[in-house]
C-alpha positions as CSV (number, residue, x, y, z in Angstrom):
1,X,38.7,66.8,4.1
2,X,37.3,65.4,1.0
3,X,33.1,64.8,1.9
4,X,31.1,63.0,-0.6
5,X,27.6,63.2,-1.4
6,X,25.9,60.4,-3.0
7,X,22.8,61.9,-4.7
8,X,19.7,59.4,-3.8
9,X,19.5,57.3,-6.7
10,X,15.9,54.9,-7.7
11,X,15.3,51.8,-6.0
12,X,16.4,48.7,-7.2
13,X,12.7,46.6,-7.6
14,X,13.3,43.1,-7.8
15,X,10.7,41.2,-10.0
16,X,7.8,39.6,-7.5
17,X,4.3,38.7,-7.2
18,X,1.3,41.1,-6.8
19,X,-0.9,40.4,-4.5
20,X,-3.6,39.6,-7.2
21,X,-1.6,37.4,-9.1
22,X,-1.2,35.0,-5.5
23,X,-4.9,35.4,-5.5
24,X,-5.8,34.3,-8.2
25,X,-3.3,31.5,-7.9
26,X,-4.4,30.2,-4.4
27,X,-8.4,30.7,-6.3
28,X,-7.2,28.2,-8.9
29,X,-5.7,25.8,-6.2
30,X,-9.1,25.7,-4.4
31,X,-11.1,24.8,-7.3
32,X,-8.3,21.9,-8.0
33,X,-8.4,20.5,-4.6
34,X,-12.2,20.8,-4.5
35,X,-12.7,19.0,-7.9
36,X,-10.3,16.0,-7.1
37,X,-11.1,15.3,-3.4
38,X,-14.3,13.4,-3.9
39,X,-12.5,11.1,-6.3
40,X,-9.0,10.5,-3.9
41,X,-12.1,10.0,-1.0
42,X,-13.2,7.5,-2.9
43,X,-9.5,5.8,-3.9
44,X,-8.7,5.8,-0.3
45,X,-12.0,3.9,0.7
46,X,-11.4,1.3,-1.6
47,X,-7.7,0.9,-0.9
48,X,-8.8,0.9,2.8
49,X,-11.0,-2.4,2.3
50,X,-8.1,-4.1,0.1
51,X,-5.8,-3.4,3.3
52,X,-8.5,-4.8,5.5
53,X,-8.4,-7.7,3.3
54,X,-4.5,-8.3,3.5
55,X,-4.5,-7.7,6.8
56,X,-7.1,-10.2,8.0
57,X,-5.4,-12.8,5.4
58,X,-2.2,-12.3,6.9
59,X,-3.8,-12.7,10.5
60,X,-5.2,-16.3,9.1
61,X,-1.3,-17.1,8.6
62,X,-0.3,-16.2,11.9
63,X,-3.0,-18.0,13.1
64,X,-2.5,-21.5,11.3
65,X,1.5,-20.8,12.1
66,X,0.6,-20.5,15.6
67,X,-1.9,-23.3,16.2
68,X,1.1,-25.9,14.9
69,X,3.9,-23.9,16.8
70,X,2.3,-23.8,20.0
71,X,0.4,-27.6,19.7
72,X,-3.3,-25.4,20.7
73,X,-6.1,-25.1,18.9
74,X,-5.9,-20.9,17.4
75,X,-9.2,-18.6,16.8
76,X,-9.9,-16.1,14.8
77,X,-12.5,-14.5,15.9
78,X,-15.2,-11.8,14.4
79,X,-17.4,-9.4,16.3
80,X,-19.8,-7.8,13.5
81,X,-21.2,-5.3,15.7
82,X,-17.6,-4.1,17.7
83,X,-16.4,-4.0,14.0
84,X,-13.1,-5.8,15.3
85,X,-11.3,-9.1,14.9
86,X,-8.7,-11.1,16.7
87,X,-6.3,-13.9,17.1
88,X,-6.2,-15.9,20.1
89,X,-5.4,-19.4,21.5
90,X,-8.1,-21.5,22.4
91,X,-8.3,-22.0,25.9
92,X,-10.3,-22.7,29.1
93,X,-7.8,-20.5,31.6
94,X,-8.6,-17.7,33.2
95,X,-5.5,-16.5,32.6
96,X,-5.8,-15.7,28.7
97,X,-3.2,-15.7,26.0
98,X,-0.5,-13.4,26.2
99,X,0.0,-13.2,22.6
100,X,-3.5,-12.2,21.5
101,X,-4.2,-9.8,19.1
102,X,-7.0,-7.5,18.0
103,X,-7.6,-5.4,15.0
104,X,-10.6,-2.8,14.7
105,X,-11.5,-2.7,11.3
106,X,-11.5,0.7,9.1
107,X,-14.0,2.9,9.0
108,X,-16.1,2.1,5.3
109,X,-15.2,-1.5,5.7
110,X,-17.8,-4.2,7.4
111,X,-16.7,-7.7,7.9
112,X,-19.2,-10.5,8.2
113,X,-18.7,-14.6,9.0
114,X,-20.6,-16.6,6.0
115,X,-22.6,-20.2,8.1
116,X,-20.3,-19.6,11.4
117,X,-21.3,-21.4,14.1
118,X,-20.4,-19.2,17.4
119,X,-17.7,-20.1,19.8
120,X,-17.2,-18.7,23.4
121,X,-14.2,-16.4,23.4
122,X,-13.6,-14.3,26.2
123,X,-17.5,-14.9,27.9
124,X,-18.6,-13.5,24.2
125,X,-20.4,-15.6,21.5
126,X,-18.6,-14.9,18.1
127,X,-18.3,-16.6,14.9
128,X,-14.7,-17.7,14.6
129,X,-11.9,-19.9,12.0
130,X,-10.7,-22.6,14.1
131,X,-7.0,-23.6,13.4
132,X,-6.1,-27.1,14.5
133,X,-2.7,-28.2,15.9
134,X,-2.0,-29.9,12.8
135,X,-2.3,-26.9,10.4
136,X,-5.9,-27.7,9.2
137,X,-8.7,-25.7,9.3
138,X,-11.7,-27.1,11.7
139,X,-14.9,-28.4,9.7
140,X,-17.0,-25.9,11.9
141,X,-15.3,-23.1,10.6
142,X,-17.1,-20.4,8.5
143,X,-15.7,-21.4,4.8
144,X,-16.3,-17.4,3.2
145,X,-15.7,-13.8,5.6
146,X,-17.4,-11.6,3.3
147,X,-16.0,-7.5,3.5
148,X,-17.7,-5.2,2.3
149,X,-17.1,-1.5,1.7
150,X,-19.6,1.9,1.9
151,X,-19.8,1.7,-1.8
152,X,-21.1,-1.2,-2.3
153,X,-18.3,-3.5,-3.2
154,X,-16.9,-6.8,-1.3
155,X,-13.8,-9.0,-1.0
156,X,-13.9,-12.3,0.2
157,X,-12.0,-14.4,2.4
158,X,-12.7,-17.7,1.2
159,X,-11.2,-21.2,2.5
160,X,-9.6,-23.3,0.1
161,X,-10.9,-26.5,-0.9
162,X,-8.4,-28.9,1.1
163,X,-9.2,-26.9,4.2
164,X,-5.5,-25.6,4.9
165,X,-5.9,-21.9,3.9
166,X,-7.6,-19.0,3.1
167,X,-7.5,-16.7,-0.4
168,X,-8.8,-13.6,-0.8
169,X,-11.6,-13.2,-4.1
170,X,-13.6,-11.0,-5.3
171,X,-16.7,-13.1,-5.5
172,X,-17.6,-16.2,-3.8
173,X,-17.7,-19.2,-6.4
């Protein structure tokens, strides 16, 4: 019988990190991360009140397309201090609108009705946009929703002059 002896040989080391060397790069990562978070905090504030912005523009569509759909008067209501908004059909029922809609607004953004009168929605006193059957805006309607955002900066929602829409500015002319 032919036995044969392999005589231990060195280990094969494959290249690889020290333990210092991932230190040092998780240290650098930290002081990255550290550095650029307050500047993406403040990116995602502002892009949070641009969204707001659509978002509410987009419910003053649905709204007007609504209000000469259905042949009902449509409101878009604001409660300041709730921070929310909605879209409902104007009514006197009990029964409510099936297809109404609320939004709570983001966290840095504030949204306030510019000269609205208050209408009863829901047993609640709120400034609203009244949309008429006919696709018009209603005269009592606030004409500017101001939103404005933790650092100090505001978009506007502001009705057009032949009273059939709403645009978004940056300032109120």
């Amino acid at each position: 019988m032919n036995v044969r002896t392999t005589e231990p040989t060195a280990m094969n080391h494959e290249p690889a990190f020290t333990l210092i060397e991932l230190v040092l790069v998780m240290a650098l990562l930290v002081a990255a991360v550290s550095v650029s978070a307050p500047m993406l905090s403040s990116f995602f504030r502002g892009r949070a009140l641009d969204s707001e912005a659509r978002r509410l523009l987009s419910l003053t569509h649905a709204g007007q397309s609504r209000a000469v759909s259905e042949g009902t008067p449509m409101l878009l209501w604001v409660d300041t201090p709730q921070r929310a908004y909605g879209l409902e059909r104007e009514s006197t029922a009990r029964n409510g609108d099936p297809k109404a809609e609320s939004f709570t607004m983001a966290e840095y953004v504030q949204l306030e009705a510019a000269k609205a009168q208050p209408v009863s929605v829901d047993s609640r006193s709120l400034p609203a946009i009244r949309f008429l059957p006919d696709g018009s805006i209603d005269e009592s309607s606030p004409s500017a929703l101001r939103l404005a955002g933790a650092d100090g900066s505001s978009l506007w929602l502001v009705e057009a002059a032949n009273h059939l829409s709403y645009a978004i500015q940056t300032s109120i002319q």
